[in-house]
PQR file of N, CA, C, O and H, with PARSE charges and radii, in Angstrom:
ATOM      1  N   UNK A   1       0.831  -1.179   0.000 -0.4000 1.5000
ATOM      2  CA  UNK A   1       0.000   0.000   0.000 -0.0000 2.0000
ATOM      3  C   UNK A   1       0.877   1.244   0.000  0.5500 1.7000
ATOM      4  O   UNK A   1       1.998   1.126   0.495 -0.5500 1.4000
ATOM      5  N   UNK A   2       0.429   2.669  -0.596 -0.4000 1.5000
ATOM      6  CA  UNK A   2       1.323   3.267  -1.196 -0.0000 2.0000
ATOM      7  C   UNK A   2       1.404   3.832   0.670  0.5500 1.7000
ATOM      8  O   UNK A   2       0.709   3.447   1.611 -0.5500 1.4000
ATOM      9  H   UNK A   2      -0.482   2.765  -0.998  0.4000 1.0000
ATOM     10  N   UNK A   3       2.576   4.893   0.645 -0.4000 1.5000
ATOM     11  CA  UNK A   3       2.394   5.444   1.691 -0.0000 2.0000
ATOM     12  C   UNK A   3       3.048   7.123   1.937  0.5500 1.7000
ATOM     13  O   UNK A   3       4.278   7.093   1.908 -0.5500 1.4000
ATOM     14  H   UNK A   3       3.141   5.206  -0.119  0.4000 1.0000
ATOM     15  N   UNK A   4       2.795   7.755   2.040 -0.4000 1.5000
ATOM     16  CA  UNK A   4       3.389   9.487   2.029 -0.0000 2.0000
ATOM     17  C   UNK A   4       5.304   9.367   2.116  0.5500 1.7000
ATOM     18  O   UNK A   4       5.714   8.835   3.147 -0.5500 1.4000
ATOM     19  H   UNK A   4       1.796   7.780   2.064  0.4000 1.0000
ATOM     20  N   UNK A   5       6.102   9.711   1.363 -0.4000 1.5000
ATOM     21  CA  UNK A   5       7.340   9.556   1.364 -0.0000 2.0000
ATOM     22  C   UNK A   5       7.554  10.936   2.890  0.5500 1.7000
ATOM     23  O   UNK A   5       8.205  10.801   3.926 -0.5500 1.4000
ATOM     24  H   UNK A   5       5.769  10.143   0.525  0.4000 1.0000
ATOM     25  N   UNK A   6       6.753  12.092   2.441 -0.4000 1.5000
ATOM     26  CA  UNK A   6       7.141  13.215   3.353 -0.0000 2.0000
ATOM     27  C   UNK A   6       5.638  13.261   4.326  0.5500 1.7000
ATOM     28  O   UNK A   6       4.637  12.559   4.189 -0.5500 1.4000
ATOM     29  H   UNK A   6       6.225  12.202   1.600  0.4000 1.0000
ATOM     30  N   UNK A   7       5.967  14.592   5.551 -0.4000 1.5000
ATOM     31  CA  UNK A   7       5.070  14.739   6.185 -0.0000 2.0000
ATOM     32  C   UNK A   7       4.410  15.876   5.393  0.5500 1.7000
ATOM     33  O   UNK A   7       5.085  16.418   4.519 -0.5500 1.4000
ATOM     34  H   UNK A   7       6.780  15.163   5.662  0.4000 1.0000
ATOM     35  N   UNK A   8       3.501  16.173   5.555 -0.4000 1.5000
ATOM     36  CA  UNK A   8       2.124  17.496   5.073 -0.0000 2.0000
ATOM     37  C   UNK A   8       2.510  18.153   6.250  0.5500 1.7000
ATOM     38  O   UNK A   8       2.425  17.873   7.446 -0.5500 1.4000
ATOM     39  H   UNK A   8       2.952  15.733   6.266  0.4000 1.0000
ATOM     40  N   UNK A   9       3.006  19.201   5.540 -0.4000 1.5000
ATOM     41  CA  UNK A   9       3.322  20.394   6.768 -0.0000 2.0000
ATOM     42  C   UNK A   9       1.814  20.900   7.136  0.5500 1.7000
ATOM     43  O   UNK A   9       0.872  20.619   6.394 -0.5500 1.4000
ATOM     44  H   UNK A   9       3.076  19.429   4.569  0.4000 1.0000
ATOM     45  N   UNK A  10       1.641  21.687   8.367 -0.4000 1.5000
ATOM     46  CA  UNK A  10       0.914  21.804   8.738 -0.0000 2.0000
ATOM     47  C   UNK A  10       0.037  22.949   7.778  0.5500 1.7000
ATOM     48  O   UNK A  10      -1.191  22.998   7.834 -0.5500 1.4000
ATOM     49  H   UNK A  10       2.407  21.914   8.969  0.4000 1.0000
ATOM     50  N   UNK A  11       0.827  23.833   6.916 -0.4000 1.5000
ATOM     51  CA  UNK A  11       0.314  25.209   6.194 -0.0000 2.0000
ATOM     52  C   UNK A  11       0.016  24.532   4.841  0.5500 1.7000
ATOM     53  O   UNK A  11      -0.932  25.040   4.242 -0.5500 1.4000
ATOM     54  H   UNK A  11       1.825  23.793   6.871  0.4000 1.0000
ATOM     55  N   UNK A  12       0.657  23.434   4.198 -0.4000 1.5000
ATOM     56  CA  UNK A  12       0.157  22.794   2.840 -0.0000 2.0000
ATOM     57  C   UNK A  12      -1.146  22.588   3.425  0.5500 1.7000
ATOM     58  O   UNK A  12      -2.009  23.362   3.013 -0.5500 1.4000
ATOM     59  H   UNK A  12       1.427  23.021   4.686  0.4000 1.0000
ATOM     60  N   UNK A  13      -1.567  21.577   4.445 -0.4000 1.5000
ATOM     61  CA  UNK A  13      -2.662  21.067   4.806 -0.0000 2.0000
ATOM     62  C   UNK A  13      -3.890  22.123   5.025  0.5500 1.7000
ATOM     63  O   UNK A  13      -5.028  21.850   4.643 -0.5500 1.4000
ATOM     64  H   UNK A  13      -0.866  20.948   4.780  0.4000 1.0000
ATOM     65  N   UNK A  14      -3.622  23.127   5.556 -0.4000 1.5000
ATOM     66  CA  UNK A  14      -4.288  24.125   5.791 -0.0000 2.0000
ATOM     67  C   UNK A  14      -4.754  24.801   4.965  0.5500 1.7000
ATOM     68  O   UNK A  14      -5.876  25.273   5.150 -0.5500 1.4000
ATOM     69  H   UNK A  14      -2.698  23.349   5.866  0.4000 1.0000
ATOM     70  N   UNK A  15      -4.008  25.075   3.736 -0.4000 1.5000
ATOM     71  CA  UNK A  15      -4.214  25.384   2.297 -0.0000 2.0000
ATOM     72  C   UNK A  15      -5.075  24.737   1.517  0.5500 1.7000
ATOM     73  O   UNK A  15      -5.930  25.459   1.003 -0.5500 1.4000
ATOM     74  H   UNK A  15      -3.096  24.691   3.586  0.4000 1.0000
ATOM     75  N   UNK A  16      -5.121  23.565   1.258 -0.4000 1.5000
ATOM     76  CA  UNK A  16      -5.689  22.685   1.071 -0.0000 2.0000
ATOM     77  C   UNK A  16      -7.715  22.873   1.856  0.5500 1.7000
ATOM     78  O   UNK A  16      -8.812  23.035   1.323 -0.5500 1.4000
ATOM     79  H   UNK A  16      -4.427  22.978   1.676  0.4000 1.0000
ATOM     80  N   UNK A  17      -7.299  22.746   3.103 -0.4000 1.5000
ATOM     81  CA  UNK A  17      -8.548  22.746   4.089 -0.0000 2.0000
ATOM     82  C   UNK A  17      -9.722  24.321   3.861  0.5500 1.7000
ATOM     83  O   UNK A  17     -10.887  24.576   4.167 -0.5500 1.4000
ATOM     84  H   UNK A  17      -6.407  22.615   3.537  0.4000 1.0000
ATOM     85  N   UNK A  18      -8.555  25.088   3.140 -0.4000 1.5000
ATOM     86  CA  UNK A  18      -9.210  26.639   2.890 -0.0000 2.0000
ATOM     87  C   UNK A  18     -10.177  26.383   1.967  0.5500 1.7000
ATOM     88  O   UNK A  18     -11.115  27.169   1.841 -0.5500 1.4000
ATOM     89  H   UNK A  18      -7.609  24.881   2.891  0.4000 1.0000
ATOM     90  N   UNK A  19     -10.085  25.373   1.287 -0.4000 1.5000
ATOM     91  CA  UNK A  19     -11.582  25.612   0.140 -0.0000 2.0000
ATOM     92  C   UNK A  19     -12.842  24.890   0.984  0.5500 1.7000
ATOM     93  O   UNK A  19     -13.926  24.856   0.401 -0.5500 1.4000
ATOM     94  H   UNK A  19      -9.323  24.734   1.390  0.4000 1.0000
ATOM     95  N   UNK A  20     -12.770  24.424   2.067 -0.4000 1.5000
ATOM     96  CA  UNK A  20     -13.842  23.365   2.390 -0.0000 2.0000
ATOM     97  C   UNK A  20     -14.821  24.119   3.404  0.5500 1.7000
ATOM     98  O   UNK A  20     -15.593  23.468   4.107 -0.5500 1.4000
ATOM     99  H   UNK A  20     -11.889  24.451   2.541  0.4000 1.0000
ATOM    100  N   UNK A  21     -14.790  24.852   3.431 -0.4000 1.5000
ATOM    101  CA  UNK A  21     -15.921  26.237   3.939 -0.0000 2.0000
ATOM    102  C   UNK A  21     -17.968  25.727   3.372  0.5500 1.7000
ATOM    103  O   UNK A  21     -18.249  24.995   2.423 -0.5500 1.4000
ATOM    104  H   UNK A  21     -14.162  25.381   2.860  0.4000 1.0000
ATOM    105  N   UNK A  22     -18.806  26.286   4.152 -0.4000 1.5000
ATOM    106  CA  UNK A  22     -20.054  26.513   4.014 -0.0000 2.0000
ATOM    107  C   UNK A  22     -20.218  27.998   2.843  0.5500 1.7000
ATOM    108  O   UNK A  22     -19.672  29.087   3.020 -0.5500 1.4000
ATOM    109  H   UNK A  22     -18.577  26.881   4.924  0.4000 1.0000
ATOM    110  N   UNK A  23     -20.934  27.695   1.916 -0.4000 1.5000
ATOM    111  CA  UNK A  23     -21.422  28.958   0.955 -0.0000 2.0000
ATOM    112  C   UNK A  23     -22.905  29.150   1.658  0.5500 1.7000
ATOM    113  O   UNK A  23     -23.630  28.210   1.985 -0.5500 1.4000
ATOM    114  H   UNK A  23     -21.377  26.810   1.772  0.4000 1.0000
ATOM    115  N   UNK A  24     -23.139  30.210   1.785 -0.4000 1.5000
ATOM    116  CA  UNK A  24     -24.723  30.873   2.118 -0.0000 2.0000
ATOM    117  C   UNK A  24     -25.175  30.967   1.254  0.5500 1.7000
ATOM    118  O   UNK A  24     -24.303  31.316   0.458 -0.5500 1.4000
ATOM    119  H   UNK A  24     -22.550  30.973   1.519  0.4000 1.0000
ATOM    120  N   UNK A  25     -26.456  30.852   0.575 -0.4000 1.5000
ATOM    121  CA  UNK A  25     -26.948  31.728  -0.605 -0.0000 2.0000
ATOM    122  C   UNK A  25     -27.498  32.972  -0.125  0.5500 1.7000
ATOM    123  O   UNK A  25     -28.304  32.971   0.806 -0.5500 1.4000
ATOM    124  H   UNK A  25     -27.165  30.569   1.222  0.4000 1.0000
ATOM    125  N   UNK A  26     -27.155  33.939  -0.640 -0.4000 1.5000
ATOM    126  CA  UNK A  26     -28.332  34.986  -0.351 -0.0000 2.0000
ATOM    127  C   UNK A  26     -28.853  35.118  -1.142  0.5500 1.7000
ATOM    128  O   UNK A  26     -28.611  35.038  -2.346 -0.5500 1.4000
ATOM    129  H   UNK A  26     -26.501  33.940  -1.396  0.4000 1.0000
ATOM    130  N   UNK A  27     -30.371  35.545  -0.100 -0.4000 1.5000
ATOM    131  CA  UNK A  27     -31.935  35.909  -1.426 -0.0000 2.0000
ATOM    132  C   UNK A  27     -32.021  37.117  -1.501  0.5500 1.7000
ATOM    133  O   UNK A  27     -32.105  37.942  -0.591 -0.5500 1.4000
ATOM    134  H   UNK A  27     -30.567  35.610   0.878  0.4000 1.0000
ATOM    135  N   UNK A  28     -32.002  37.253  -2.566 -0.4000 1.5000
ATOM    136  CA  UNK A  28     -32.664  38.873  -3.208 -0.0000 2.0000
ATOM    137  C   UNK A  28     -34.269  38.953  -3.850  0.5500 1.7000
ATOM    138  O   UNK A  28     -34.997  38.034  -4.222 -0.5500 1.4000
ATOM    139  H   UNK A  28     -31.933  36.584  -3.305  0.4000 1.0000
ATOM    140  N   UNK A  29     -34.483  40.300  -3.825 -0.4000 1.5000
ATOM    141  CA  UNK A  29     -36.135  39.842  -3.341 -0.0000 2.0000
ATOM    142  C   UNK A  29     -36.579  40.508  -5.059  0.5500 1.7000
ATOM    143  O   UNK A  29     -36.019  41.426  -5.658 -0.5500 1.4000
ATOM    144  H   UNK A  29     -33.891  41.047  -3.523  0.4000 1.0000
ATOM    145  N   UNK A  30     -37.456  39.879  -5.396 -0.4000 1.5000
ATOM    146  CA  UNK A  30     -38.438  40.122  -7.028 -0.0000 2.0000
ATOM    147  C   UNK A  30     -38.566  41.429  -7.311  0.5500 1.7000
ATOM    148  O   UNK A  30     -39.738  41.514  -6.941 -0.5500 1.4000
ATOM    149  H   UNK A  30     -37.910  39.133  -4.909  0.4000 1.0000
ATOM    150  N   UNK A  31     -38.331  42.405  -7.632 -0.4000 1.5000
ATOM    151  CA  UNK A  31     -39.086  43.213  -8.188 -0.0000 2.0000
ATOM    152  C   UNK A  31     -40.438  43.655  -8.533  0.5500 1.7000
ATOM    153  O   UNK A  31     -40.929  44.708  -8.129 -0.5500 1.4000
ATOM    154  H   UNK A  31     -37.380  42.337  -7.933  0.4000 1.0000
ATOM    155  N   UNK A  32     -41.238  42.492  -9.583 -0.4000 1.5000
ATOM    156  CA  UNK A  32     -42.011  42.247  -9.348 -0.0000 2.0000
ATOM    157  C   UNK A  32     -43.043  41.893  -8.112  0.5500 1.7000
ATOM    158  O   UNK A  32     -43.839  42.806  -7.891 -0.5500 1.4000
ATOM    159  H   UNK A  32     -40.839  41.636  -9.911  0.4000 1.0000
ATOM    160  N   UNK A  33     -43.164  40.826  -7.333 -0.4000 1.5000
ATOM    161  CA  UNK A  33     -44.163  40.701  -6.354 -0.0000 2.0000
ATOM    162  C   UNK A  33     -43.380  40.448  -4.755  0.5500 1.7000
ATOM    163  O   UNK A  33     -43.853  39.845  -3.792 -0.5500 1.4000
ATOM    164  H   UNK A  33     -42.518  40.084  -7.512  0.4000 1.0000
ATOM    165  N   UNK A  34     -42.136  41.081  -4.862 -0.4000 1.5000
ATOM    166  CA  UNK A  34     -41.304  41.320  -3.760 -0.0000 2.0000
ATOM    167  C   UNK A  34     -40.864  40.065  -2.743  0.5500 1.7000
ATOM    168  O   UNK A  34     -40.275  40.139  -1.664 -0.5500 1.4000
ATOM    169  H   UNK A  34     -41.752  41.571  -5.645  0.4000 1.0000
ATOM    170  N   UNK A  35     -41.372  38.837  -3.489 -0.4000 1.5000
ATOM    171  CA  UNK A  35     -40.751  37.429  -2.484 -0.0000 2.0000
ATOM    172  C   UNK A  35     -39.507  37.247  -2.776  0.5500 1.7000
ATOM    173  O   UNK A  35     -38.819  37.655  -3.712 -0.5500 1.4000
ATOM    174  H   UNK A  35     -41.850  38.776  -4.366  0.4000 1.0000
ATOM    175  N   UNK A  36     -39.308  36.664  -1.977 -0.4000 1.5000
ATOM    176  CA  UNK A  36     -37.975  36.050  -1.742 -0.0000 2.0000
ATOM    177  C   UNK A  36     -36.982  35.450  -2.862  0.5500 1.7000
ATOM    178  O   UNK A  36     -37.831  34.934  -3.588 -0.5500 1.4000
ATOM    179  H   UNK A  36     -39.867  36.332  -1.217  0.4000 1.0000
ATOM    180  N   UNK A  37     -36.113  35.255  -3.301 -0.4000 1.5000
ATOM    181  CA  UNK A  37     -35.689  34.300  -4.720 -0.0000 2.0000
ATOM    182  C   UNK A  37     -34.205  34.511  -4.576  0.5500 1.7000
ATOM    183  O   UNK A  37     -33.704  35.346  -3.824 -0.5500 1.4000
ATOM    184  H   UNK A  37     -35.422  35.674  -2.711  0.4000 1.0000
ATOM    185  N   UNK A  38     -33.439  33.553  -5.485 -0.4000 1.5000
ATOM    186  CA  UNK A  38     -32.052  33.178  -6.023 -0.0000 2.0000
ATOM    187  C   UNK A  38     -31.925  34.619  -6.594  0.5500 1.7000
ATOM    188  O   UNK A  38     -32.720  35.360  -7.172 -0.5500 1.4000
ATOM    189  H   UNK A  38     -33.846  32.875  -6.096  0.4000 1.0000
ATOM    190  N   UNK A  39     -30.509  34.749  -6.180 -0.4000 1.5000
ATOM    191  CA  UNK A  39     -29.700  35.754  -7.330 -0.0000 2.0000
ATOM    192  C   UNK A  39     -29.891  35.068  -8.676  0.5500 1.7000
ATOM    193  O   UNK A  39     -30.159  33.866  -8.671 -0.5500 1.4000
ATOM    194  H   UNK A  39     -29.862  34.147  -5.711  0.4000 1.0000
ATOM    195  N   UNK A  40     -29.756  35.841 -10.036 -0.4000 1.5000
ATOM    196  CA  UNK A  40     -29.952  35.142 -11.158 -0.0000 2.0000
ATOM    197  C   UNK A  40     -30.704  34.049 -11.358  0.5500 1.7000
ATOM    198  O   UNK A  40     -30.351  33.038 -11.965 -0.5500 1.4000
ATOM    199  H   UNK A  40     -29.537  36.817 -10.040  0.4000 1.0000
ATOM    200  N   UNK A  41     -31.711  34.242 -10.863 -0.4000 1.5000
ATOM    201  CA  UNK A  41     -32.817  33.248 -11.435 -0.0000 2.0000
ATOM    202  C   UNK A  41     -34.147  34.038 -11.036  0.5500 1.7000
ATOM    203  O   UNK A  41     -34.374  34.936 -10.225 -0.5500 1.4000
ATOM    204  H   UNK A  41     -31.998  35.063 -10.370  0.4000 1.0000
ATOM    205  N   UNK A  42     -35.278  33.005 -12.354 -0.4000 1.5000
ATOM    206  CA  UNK A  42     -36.340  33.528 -12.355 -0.0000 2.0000
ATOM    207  C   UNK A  42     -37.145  33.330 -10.979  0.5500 1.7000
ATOM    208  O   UNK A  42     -36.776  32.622 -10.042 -0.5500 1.4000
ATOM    209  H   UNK A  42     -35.093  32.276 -13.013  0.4000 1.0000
ATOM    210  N   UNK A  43     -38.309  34.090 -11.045 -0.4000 1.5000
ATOM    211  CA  UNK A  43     -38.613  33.866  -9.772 -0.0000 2.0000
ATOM    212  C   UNK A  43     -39.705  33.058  -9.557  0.5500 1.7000
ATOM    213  O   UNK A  43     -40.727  33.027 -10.243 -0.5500 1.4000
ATOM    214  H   UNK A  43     -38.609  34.665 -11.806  0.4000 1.0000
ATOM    215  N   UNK A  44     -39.429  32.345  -8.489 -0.4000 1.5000
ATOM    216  CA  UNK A  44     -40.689  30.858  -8.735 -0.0000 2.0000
ATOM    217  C   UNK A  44     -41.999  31.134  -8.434  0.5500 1.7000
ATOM    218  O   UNK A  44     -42.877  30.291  -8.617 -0.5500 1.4000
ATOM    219  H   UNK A  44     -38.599  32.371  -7.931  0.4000 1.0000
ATOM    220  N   UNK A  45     -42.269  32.461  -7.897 -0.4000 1.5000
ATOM    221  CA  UNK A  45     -43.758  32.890  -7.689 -0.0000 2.0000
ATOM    222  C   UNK A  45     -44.483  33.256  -8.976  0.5500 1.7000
ATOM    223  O   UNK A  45     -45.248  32.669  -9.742 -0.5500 1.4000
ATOM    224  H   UNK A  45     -41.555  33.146  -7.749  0.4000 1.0000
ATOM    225  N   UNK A  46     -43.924  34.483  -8.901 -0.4000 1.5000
ATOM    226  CA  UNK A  46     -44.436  35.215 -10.921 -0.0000 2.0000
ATOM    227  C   UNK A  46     -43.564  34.947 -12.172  0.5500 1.7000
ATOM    228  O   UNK A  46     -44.019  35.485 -13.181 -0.5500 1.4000
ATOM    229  H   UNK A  46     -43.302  34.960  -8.279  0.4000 1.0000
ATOM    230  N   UNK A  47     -42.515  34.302 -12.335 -0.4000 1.5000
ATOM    231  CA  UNK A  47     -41.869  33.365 -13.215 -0.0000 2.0000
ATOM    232  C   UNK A  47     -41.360  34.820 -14.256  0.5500 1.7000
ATOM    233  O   UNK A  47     -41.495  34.772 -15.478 -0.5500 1.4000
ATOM    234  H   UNK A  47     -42.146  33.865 -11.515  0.4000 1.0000
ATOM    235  N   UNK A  48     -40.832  35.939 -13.612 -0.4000 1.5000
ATOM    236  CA  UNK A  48     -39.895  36.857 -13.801 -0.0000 2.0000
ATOM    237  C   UNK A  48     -38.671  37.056 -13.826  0.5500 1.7000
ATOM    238  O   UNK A  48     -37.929  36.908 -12.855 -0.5500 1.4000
ATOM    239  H   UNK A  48     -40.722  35.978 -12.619  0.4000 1.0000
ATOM    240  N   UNK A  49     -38.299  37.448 -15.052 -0.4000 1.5000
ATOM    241  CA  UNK A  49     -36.887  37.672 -14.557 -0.0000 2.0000
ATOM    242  C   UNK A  49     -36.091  38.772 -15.405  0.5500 1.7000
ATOM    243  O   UNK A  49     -35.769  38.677 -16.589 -0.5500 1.4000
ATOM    244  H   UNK A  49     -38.902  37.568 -15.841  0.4000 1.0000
ATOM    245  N   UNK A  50     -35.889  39.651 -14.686 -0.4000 1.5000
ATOM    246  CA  UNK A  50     -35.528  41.001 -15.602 -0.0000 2.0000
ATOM    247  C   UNK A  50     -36.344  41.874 -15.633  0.5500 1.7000
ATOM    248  O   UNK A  50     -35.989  43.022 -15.899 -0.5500 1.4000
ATOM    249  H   UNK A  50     -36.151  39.729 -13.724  0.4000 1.0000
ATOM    250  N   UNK A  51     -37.526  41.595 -15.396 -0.4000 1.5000
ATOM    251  CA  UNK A  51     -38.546  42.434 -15.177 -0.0000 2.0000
ATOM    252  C   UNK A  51     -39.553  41.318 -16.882  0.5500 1.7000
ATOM    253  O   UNK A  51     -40.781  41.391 -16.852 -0.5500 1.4000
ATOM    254  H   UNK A  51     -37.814  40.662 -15.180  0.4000 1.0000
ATOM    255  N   UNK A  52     -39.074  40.680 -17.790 -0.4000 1.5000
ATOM    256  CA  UNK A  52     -39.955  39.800 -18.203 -0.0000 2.0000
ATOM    257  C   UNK A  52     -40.411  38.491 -17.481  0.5500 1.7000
ATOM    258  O   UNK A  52     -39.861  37.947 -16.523 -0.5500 1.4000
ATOM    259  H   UNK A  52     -38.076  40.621 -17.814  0.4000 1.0000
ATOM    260  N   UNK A  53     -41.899  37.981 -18.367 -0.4000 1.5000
ATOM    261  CA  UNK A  53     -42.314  36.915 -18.136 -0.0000 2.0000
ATOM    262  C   UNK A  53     -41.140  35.767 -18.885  0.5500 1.7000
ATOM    263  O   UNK A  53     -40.939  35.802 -20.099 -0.5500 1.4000
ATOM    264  H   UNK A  53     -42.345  38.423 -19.145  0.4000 1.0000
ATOM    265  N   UNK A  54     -40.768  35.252 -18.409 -0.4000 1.5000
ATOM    266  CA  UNK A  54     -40.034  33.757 -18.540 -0.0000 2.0000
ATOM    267  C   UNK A  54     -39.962  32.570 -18.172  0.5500 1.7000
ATOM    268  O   UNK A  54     -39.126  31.729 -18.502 -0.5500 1.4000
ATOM    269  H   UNK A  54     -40.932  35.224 -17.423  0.4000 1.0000
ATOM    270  N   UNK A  55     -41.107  32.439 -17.262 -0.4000 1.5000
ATOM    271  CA  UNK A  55     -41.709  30.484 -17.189 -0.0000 2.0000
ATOM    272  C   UNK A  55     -43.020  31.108 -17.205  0.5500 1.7000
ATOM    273  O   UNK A  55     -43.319  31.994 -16.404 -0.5500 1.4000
ATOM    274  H   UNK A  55     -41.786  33.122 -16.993  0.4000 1.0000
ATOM    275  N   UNK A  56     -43.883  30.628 -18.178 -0.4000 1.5000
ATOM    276  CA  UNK A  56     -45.422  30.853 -18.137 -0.0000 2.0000
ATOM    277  C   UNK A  56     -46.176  29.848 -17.047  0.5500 1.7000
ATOM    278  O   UNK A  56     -45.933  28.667 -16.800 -0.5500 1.4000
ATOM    279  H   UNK A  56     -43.640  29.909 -18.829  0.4000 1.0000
ATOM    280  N   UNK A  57     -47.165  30.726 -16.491 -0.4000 1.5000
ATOM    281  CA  UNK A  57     -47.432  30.047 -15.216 -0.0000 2.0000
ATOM    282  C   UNK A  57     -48.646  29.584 -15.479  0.5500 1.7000
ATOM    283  O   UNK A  57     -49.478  30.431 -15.801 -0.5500 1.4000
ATOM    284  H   UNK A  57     -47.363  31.685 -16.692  0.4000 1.0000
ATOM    285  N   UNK A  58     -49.264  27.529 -15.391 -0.4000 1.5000
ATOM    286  CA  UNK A  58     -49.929  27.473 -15.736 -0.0000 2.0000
ATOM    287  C   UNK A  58     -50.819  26.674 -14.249  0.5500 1.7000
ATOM    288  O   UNK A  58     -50.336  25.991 -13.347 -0.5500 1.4000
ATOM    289  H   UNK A  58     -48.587  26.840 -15.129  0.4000 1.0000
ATOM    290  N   UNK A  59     -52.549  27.197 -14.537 -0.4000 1.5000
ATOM    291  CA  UNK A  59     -52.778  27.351 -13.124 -0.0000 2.0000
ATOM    292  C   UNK A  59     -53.841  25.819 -13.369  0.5500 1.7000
ATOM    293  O   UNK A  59     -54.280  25.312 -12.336 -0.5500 1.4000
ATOM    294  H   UNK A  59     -52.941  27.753 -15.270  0.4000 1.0000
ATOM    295  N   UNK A  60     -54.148  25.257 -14.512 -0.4000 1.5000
ATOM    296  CA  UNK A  60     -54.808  24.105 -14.963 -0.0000 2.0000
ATOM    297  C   UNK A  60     -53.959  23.019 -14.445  0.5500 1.7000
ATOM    298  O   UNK A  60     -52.759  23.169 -14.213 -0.5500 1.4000
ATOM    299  H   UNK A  60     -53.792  25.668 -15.351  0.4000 1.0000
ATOM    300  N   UNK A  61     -54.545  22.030 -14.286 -0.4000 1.5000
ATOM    301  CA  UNK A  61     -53.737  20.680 -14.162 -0.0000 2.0000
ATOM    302  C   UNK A  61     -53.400  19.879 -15.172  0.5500 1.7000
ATOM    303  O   UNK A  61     -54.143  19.453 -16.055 -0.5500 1.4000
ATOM    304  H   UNK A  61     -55.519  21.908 -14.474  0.4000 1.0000
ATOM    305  N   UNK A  62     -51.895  19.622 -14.972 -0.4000 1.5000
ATOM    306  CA  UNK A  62     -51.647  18.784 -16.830 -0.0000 2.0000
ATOM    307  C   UNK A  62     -52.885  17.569 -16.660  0.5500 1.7000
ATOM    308  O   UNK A  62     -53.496  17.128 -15.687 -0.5500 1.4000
ATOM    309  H   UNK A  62     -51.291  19.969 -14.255  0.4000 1.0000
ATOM    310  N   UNK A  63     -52.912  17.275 -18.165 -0.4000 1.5000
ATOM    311  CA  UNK A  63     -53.664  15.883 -18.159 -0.0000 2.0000
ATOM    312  C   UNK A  63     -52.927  14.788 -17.968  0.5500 1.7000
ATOM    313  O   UNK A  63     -51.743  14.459 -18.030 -0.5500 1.4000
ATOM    314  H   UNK A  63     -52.415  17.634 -18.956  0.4000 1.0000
ATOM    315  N   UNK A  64     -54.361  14.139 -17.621 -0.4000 1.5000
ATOM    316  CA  UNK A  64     -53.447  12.878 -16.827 -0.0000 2.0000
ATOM    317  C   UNK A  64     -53.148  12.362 -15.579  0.5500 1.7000
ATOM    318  O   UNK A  64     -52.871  11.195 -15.303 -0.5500 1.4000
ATOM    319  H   UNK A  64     -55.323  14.406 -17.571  0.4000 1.0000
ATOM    320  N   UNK A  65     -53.236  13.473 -14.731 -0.4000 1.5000
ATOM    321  CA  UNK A  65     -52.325  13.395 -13.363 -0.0000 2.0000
ATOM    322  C   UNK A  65     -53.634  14.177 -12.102  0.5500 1.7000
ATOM    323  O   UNK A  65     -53.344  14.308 -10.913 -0.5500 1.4000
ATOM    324  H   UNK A  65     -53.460  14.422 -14.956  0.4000 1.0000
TER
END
């Protein structure tokens, strides 16, 4: 089995350990109807984004289901 020729200094390791952090998302709020939503994305209430319509919102039930 292979095995480390050297030791991992303690600051390589640490370097290494610097990317392994928690990301938050923050919400930014619609324009439109002022809820809550993703940066860069449409918004899942009124299906806005930019101030256009871009997922048409349909209030029927598909068939079938």
């Amino acid at each position: 089995m292979p095995v480390p020729k050297k030791k991992t200094s303690k600051a390589r390791r640490d370097k290494r350990r610097a990317q392994h952090k928690l990301h938050v998302e923050t919400a930014s709020f619609c324009p439109q109807c002022k809820s809550p939503k993703l940066p860069h994305r449409a918004c899942p209430k009124c299906g806005t984004y930019k101030g256009r319509e871009v997922v048409p919102l349909s209030t029927e039930p598909k068939p079938g289901k």
